[in-house]
DRENDO-1510 file (C-alpha; in Angstrom, 1 decimal, always signed):
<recs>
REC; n; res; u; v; w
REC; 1; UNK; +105.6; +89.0; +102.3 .
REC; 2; UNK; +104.3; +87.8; +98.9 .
REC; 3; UNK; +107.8; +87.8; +96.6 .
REC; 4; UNK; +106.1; +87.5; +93.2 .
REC; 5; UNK; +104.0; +90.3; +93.9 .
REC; 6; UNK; +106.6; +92.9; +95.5 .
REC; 7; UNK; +108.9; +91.4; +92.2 .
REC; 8; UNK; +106.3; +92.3; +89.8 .
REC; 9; UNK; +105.4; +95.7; +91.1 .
REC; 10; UNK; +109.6; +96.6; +91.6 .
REC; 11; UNK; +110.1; +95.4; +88.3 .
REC; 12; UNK; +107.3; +97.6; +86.6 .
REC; 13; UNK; +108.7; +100.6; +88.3 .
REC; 14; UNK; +112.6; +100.0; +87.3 .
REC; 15; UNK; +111.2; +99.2; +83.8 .
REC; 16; UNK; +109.6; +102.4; +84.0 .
REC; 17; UNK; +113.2; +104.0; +85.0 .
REC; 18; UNK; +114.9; +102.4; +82.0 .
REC; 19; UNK; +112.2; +103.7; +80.0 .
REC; 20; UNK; +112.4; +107.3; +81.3 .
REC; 21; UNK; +115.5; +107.5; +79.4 .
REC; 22; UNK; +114.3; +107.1; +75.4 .
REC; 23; UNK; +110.8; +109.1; +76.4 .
REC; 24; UNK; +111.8; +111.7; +78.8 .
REC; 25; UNK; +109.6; +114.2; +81.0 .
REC; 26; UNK; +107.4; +111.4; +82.2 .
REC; 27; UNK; +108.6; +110.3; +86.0 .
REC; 28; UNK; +109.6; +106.9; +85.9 .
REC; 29; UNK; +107.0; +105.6; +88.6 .
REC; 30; UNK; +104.3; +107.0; +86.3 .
REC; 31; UNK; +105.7; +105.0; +83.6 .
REC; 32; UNK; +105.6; +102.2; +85.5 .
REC; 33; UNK; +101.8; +102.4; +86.7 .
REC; 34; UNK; +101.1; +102.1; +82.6 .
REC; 35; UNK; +103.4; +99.1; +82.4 .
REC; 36; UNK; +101.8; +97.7; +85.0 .
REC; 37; UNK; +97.9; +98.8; +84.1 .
REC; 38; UNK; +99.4; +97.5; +80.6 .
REC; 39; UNK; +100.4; +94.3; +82.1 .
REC; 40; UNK; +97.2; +93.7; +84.1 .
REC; 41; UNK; +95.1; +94.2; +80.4 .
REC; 42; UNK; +97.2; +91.6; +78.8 .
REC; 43; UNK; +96.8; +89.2; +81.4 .
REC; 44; UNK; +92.9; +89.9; +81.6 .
REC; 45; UNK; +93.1; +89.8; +86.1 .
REC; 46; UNK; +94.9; +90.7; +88.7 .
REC; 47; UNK; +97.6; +88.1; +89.8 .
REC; 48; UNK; +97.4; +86.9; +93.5 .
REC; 49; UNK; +100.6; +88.3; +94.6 .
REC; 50; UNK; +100.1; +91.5; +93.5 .
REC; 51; UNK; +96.4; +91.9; +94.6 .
REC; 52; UNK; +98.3; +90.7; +98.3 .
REC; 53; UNK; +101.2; +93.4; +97.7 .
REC; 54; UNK; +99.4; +96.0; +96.3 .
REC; 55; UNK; +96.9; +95.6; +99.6 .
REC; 56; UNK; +99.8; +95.7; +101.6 .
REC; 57; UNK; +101.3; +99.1; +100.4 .
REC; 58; UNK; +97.8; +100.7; +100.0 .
REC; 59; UNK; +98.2; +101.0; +104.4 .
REC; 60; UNK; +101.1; +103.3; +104.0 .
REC; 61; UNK; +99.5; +105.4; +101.0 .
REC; 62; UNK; +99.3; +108.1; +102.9 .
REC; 63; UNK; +103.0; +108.1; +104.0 .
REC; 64; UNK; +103.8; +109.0; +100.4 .
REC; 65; UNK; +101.8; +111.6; +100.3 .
REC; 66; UNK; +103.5; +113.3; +103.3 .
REC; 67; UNK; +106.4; +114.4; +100.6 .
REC; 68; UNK; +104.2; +116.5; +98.2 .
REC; 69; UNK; +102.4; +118.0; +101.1 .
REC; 70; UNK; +105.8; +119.5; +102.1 .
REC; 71; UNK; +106.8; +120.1; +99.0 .
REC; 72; UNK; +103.5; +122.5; +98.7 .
REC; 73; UNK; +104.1; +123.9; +102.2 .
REC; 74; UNK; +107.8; +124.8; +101.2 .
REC; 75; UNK; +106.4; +126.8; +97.7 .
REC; 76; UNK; +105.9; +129.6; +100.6 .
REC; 77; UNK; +108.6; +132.1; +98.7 .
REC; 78; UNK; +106.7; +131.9; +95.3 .
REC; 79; UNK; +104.9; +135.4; +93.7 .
REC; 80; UNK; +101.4; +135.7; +93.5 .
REC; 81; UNK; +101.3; +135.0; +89.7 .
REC; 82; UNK; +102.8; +131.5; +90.2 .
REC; 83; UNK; +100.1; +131.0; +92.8 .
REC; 84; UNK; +97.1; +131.8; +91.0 .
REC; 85; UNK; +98.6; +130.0; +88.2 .
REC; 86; UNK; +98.5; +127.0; +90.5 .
REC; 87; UNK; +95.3; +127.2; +91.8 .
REC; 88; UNK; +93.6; +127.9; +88.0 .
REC; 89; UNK; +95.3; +124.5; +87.2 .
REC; 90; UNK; +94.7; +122.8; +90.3 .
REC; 91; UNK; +90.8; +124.0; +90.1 .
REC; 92; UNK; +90.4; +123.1; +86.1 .
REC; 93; UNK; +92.4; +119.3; +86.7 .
REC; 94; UNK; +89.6; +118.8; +89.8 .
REC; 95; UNK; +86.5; +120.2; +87.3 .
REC; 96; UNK; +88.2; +118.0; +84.7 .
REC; 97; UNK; +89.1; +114.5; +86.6 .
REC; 98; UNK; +85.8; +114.9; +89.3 .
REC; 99; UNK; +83.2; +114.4; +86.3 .
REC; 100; UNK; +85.0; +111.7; +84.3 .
REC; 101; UNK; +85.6; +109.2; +87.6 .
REC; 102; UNK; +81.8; +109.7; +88.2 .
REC; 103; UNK; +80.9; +109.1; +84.7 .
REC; 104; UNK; +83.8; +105.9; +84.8 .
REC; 105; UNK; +82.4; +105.0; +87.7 .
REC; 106; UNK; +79.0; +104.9; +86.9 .
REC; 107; UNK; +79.6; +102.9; +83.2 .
REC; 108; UNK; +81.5; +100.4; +85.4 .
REC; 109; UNK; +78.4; +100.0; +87.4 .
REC; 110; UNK; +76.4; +99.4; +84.6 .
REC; 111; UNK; +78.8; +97.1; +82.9 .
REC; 112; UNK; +79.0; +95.0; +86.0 .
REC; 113; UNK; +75.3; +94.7; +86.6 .
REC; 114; UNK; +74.7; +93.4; +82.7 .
REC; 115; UNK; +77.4; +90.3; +83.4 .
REC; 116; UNK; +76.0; +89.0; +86.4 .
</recs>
């Protein structure tokens, strides 16, 4: 196990906990993804150990998805109001986040081919 890289990405998240407590509402791991994308600017790459770690942890990815997909399955008792609320959100965040990847996606493309 790389120790720098585990370090760094444990660190980013607990930073992100401390943090949670002045900005509120914002879930500490998501916090700590911007610290960390934040980090990753400043530092212009993507240290060794955490490329390793982060490679490491992307295996069990879908591990930690097996707690929201529960979570989804246990929203059985809600009314049919909250549920088509859900879905209308669920269906304009895909129409939103769909395009912009692609478009992302196919700037990064671009970018890449004009430096090589």
């Amino acid at each position: 196990m790389n120790v720098t890289g585990f370090l760094t990405l444990v660190g980013c998240y607990l930073l992100g906990t401390y943090m949670t407590n002045f900005i509120g509402g914002i879930p500490a791991s998501v916090i700590g993804i911007i610290v960390l994308f934040a980090l990753l600017i400043l530092l212009r790459r993507v240290p060794e150990g955490v490329e390793k770690m982060a490679g490491n942890l992307l295996g069990y990815l879908p591990l930690m998805l097996v707690v929201p997909a529960v979570g989804i399955v246990d929203f059985s008792g809600l009314e049919t109001s909250v549920w088509l609320r859900l879905v209308l959100v669920i269906a304009l965040s895909l129409l939103v986040t769909v395009p912009l990847c692609g478009w992302l996606l196919q700037y990064l493309i671009g970018r890449n081919k004009d430096h090589v």
